[in-house]
C-alpha positions as CSV (number, residue, x, y, z in Angstrom):
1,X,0.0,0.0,0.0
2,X,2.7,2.4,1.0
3,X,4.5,1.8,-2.5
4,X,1.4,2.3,-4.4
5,X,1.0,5.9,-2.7
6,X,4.3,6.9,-3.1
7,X,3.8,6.2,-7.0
8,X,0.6,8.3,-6.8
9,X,2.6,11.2,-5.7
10,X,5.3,11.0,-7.7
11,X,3.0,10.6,-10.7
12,X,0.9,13.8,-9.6
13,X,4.5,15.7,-9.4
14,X,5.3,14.5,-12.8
15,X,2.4,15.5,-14.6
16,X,2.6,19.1,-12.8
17,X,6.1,20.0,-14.2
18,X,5.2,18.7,-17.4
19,X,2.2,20.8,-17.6
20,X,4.2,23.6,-16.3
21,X,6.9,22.9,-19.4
22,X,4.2,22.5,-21.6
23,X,3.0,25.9,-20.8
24,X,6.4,27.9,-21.0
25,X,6.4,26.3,-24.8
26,X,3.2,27.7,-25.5
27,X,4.2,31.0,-24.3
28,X,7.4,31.2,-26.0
29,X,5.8,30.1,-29.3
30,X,3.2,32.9,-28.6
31,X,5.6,35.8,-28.3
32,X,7.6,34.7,-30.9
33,X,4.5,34.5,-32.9
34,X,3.7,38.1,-32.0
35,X,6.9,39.7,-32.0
36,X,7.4,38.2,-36.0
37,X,3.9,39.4,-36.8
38,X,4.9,42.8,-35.3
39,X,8.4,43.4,-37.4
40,X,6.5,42.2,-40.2
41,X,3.9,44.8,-39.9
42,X,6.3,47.5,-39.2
43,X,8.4,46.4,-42.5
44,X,5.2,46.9,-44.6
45,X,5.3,50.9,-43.5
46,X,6.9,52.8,-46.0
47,X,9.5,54.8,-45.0
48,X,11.2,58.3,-46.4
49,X,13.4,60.8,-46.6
50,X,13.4,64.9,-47.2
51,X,15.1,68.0,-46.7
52,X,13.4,70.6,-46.3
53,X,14.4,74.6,-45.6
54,X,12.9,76.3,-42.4
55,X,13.4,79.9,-41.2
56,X,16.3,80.5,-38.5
57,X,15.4,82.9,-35.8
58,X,17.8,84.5,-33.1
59,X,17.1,85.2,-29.4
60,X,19.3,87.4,-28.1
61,X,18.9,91.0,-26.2
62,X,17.7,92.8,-29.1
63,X,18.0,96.4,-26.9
64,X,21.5,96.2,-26.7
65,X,22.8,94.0,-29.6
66,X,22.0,93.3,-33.2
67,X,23.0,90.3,-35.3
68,X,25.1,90.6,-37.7
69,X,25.9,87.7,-40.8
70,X,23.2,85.1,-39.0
71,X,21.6,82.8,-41.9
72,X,18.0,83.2,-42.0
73,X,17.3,79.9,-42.7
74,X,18.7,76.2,-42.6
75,X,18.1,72.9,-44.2
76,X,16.3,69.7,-41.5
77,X,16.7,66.1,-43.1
78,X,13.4,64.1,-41.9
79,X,12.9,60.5,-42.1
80,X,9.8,58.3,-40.5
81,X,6.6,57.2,-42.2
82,X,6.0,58.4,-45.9
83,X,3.1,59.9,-44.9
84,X,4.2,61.8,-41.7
85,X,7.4,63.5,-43.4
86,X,5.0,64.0,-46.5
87,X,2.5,65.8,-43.6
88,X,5.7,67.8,-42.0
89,X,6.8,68.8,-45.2
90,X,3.5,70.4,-46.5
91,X,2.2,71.5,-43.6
92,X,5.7,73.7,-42.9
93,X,5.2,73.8,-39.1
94,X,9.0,73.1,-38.0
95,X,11.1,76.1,-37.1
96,X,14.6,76.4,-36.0
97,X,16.2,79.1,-33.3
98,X,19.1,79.8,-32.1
99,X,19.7,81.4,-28.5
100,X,22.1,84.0,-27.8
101,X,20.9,85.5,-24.8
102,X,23.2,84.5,-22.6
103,X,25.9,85.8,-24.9
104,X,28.2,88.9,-25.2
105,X,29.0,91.2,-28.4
106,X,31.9,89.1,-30.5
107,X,31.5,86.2,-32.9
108,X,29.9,83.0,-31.7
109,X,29.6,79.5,-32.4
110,X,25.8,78.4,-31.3
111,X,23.4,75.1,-31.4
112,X,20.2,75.0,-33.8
113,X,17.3,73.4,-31.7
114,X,14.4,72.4,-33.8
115,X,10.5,72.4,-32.5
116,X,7.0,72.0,-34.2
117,X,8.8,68.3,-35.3
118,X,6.5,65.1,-34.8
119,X,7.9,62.5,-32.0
120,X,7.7,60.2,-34.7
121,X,10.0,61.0,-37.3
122,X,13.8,61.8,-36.8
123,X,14.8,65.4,-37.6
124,X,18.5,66.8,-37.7
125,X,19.3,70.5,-38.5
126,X,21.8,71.0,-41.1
127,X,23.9,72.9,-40.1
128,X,23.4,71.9,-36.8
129,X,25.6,74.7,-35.8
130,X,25.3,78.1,-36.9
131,X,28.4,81.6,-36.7
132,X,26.3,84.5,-35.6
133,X,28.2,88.2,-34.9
134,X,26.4,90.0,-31.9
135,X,27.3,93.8,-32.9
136,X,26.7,96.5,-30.2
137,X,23.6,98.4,-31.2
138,X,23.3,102.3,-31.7
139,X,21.2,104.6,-32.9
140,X,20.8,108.1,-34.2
141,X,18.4,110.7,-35.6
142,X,19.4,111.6,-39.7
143,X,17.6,114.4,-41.9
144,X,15.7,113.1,-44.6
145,X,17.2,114.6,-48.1
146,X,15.0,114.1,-51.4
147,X,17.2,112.3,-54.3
148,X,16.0,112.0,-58.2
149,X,17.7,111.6,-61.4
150,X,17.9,115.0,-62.7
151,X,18.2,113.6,-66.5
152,X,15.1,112.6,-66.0
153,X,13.8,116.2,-66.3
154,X,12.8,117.3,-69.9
155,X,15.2,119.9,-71.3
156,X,14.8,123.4,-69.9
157,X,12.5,122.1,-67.0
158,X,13.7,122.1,-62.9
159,X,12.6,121.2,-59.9
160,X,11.9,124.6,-57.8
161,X,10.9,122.7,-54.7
162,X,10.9,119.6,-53.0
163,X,9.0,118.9,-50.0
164,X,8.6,115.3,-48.0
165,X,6.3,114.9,-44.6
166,X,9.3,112.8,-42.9
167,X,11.9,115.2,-41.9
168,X,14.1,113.0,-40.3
169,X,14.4,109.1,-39.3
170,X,16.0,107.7,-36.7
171,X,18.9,105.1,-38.1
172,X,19.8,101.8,-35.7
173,X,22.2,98.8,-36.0
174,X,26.3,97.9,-35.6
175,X,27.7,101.1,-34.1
176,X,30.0,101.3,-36.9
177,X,27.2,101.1,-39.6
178,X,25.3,104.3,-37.7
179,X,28.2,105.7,-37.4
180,X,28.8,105.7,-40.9
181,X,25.4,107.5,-42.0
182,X,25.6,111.0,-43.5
183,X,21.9,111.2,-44.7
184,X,19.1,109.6,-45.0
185,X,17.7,109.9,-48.9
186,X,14.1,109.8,-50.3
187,X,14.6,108.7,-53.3
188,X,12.1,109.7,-56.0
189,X,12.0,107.7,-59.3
190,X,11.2,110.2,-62.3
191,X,10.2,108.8,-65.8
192,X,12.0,110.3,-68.5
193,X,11.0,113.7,-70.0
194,X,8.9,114.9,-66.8
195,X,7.3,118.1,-67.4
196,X,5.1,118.1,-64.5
197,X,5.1,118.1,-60.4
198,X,5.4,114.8,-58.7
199,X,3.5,113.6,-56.0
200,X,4.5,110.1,-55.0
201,X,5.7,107.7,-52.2
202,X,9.9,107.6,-52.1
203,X,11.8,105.0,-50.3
204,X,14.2,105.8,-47.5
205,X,17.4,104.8,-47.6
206,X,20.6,105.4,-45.2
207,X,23.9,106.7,-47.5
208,X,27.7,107.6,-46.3
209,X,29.1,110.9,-46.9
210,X,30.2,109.5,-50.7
211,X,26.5,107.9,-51.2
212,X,26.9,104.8,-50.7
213,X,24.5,103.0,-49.3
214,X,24.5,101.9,-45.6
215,X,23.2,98.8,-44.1
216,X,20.9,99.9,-41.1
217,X,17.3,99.6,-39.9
218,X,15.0,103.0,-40.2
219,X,12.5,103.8,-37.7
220,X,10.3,104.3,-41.1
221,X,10.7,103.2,-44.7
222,X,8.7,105.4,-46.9
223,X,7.7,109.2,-47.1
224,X,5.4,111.0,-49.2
225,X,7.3,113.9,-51.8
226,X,6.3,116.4,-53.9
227,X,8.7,117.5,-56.4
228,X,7.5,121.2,-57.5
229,X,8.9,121.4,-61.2
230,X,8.9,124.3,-63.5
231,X,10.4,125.8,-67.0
232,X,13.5,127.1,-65.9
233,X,14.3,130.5,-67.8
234,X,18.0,130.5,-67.3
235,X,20.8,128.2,-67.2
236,X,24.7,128.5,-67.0
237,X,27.6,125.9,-67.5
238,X,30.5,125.9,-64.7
239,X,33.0,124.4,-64.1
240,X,33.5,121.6,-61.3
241,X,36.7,122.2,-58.6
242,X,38.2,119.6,-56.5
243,X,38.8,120.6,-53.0
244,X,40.4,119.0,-50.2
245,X,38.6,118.3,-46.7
246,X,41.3,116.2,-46.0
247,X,45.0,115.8,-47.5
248,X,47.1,117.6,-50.1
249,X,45.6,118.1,-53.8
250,X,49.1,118.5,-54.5
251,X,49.5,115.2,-53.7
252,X,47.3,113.3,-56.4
253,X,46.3,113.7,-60.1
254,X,42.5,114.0,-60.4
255,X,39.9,113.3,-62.9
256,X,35.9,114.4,-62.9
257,X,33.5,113.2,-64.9
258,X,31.7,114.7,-66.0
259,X,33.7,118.1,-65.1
260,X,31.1,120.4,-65.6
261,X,27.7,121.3,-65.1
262,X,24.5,123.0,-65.9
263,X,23.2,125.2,-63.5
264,X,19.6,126.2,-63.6
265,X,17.9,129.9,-61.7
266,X,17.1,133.0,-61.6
267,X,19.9,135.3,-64.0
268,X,20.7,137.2,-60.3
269,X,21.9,133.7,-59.0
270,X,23.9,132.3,-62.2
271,X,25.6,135.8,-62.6
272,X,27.3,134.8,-59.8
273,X,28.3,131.2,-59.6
274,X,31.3,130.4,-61.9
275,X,32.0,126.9,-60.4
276,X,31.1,124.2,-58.3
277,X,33.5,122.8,-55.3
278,X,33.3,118.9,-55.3
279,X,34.7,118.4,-51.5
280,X,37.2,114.9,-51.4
281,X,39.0,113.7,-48.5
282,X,42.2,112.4,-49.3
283,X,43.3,110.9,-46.0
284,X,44.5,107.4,-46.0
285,X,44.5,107.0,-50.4
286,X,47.0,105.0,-50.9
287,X,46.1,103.9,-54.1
288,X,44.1,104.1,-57.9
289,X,40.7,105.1,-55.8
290,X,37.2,106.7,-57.2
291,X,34.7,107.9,-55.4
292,X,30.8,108.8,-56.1
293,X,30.5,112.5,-54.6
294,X,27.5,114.3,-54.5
295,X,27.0,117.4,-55.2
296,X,25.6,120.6,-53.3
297,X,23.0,122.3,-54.8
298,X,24.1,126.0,-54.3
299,X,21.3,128.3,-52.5
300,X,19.2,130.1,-55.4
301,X,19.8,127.4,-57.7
302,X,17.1,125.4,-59.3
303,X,18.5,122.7,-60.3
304,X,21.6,120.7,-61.5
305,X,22.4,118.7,-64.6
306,X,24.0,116.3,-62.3
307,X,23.8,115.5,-59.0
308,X,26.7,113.1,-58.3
309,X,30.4,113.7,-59.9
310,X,32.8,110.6,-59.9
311,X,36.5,111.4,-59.4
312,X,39.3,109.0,-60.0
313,X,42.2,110.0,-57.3
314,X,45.8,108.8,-58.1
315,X,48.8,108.9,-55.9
316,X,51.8,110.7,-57.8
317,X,54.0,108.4,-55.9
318,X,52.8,105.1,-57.6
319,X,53.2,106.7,-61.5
């Protein structure tokens, strides 16, 4: 009796870690079963790439510095689902910054972090690095001149008076760049042969003391001119005279062109104007230079045949 129980139990034991094998088996076929199933389902999603271009944007303390030679935009490679990178792509909600604030005027060297980009797909910024220029800012307050093409005018016509209702514009950016404004012109664009006063809209721009222009943001962009023109009854030729603001004329060997020009007023006025100074700073010419100069409308006169005079300044040393 006592061996026929002990067989009972060791039957019962048996069977319970076979059942207990069997089961493990089943479960391991099972995940396997699942897992395969799953990487097949994922292999059946298309995937794909693209690069597309987003806008750059710059935190930084924008009371104190400006930025200066920042790209205003960079290229993101995207991959994930065909459909999600076609979605980011069209739908253009990624943007990339770059944060300065913490930074001091000089050249730096700064991290792209991208946002608006789906958890889903992978997105890398390219560059992911980016060489920004914080440039002190300044500012300062520039009179407003009115500019046109005096060719434009029809023969024997001048402009008697020019009016604008912006007087003067306040100029900000790189301290060197403001520092560099002379004037701030309203520049009028005339069709050829004009006969008539002009009313229009000019756009402001900042120029140096030769004309050039000069890269800097105005506290407005646009002014409303009115270019009073009339038949002009007299007109004189005279003739144009270099003169030095800075350095020896005895120095250099000039040329002007054009070295004349036509002066239109009143007889009272022209009787007494026999030439024009064109004012040239010499300083620092070291070599072949020319320079656009502008030139002062004398007070009674109407108007000029030109308004600018370019003068090619040679060292005598270097003939």
């Amino acid at each position: 009796m006592k061996k026929l129980g002990s067989s009972k139990w060791i039957n019962i034991i048996f069977s319970l870690l076979l059942a207990i094998l069997l089961a493990a088996y089943v479960l391991s076929i099972k995940n396997y079963s699942n897992n395969n199933s799953s990487n097949q389902y994922s292999s059946l999603i298309p995937e794909k790439k693209e690069t597309v271009s987003v806008p750059l944007t710059f935190r930084y303390n924008s009371d104190d510095y400006v930025i200066v030679g920042g790209p205003s935009s960079i290229s993101v490679n995207l991959q994930g689902s065909s459909a999600l990178v076609t979605a980011a792509k069209n739908h253009n909600d990624i943007s990339a910054s770059a944060d300065l604030r913490s930074l001091g005027a000089g050249q730096h060297t700064v991290n792209v972090a991208l946002s608006g980009v789906s958890s889903s797909l992978t997105a890398t910024p390219s560059p992911q690095t980016v060489q920004v220029t914080l440039a002190e800012k300044s500012s300062a307050k520039k009179d407003v001149k009115v500019q046109y093409d005096s060719d434009k005018l029809a023969e024997g016509y001048t402009v008697s008076d020019t009016s604008t209702d912006v007087k003067s514009v306040t100029v900000s950016g790189p301290k060197e760049n403001v520092d560099a404004v002379d004037y701030v012109g309203a520049d009028v664009s005339l069709n050829s042969n004009t006969k008539a006063t002009v009313s229009t809209t000019a756009k402001l721009v900042a120029y140096d003391k030769n004309g050039d222009p000069v890269q800097v943001s105005l506290s407005q962009t646009q002014a409303n001119v009115k270019l009073t023109i009339n038949q002009s009854q007299y007109s004189k030729k005279v003739k144009l005279q270099a003169q030095a603001t800075a350095g020896s004329l005895d120095n250099f060997d000039l040329t002007l062109d054009p070295s004349t020009v036509t002066i239109y007023g009143s007889s009272d006025t022209l009787n007494n104007i026999d030439s024009l100074t064109v004012p040239l700073d010499l300083s620092d010419i070291s070599k072949k230079t020319t320079k656009s100069i502008s030139l002062d409308k004398p007070s009674g006169v109407d108007q000029l045949s030109d308004q600018k005079v370019s003068v090619t300044i040679t060292p005598k040393s270097s003939n």
